[in-house]
C-alpha positions as CSV (number, residue, x, y, z in Angstrom):
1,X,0.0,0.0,0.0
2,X,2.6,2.4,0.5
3,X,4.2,1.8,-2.7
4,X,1.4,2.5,-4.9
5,X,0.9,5.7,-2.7
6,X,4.5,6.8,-3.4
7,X,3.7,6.3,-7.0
8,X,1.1,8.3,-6.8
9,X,1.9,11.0,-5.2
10,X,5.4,10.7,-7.6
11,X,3.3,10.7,-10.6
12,X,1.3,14.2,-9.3
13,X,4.0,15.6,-8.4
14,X,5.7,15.1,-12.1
15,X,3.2,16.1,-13.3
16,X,2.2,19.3,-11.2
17,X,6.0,20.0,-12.3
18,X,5.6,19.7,-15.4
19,X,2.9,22.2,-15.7
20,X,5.3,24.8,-14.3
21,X,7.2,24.3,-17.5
22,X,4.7,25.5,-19.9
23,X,4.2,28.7,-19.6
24,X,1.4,30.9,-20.6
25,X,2.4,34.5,-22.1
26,X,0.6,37.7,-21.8
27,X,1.3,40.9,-23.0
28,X,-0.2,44.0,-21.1
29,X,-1.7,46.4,-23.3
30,X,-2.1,49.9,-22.4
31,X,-4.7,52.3,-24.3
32,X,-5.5,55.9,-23.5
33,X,-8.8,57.1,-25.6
34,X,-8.8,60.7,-25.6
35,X,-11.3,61.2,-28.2
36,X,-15.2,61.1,-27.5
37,X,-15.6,58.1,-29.3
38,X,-15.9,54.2,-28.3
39,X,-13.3,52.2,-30.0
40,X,-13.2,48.4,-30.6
41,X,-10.5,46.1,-30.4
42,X,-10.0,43.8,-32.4
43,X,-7.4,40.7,-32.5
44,X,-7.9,39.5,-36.5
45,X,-9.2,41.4,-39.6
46,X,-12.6,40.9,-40.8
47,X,-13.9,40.2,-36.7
48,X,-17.2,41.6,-35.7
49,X,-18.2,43.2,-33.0
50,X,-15.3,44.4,-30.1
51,X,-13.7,42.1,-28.5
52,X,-12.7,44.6,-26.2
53,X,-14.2,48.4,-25.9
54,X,-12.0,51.3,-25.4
55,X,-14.6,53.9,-23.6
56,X,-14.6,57.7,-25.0
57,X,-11.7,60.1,-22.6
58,X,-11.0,56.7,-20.8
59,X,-7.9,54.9,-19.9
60,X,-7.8,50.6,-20.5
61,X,-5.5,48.1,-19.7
62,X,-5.9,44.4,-20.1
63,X,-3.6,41.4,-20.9
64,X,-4.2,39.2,-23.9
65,X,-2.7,35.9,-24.0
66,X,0.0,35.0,-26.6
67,X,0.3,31.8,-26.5
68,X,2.2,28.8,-23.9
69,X,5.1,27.0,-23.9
70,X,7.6,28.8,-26.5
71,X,9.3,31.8,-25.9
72,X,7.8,35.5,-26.3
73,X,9.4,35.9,-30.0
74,X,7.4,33.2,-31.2
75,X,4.3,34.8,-31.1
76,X,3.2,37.8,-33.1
77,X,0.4,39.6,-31.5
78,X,-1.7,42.4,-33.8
79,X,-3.6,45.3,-32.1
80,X,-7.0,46.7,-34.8
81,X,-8.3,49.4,-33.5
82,X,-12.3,50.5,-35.0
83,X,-14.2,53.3,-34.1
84,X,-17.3,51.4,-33.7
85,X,-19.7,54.3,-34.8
86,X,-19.3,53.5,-38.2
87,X,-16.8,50.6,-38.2
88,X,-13.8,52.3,-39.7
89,X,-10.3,51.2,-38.9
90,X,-7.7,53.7,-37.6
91,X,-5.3,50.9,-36.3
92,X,-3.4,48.0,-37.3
93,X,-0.3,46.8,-36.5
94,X,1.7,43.1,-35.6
95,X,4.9,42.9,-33.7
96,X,5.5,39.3,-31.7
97,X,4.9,39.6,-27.9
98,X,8.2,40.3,-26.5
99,X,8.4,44.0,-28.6
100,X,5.0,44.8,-27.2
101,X,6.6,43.4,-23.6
102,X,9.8,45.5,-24.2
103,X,7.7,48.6,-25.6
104,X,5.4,48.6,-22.6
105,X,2.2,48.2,-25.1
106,X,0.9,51.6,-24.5
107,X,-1.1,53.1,-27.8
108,X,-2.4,56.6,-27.4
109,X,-5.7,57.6,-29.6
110,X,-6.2,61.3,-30.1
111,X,-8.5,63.1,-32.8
112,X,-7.3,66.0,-35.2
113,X,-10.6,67.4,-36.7
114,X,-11.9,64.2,-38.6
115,X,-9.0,62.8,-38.7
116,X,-7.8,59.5,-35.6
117,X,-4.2,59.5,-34.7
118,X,-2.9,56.7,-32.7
119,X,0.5,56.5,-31.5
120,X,2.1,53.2,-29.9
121,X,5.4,52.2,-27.8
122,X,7.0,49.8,-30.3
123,X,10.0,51.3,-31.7
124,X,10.2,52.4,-35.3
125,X,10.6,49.8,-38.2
């Protein structure tokens, strides 16, 4: 009897370790809406609906998944931003999870006349 529980509790602790090893990445996404209109989010072109909502003169911060078990690089993550009045796109840009990481993900939407301008973190390129 005490064998088999020694096996067990070998076999749950293997495997208890071995979910340590696969790690689940996240990037934290930063996005300051100064305009006085609701943006979507969006993670893939042609979606519907927001996935998340960027209120009008608010501040949002969330943290997307990228993916488990391989390193940051591996993943590229893409941030569309819509104004959901009318569905128009004012954002769209891919880098893999570690530049958003090493860029802080921080996007900054402001309005000039009718005109969005968003500005992100990433470096040039």
């Amino acid at each position: 009897m005490r064998f088999v529980s020694a096996v067990v509790l070998f076999g749950l602790a293997t495997f208890f370790a071995g979910c340590d090893t696969v790690r689940h990445s996240e990037v934290k996404m930063t996005v300051l809406n100064t305009t006085d209109f609701l943006i979507c989010y969006h993670l893939s072109e042609g979606e519907t609906g927001c996935s998340a909502e960027i209120k009008p003169n608010d501040k949002t911060t969330w943290r997307p998944g990228c993916g488990y078990g391989a390193k940051d690089e591996a993943f590229d993550y893409t941030v569309i931003l819509i104004v959901a009045s009318d569905g128009h796109e004012i954002y769209n840009r891919t880098a893999n999870c570690k530049e958003w990481n090493d860029a802080h993900g921080t996007l900054i939407i402001k309005q000039s006349g009718d005109e969005f301008v968003v500005t992100d973190s990433l470096p040039e390129g």
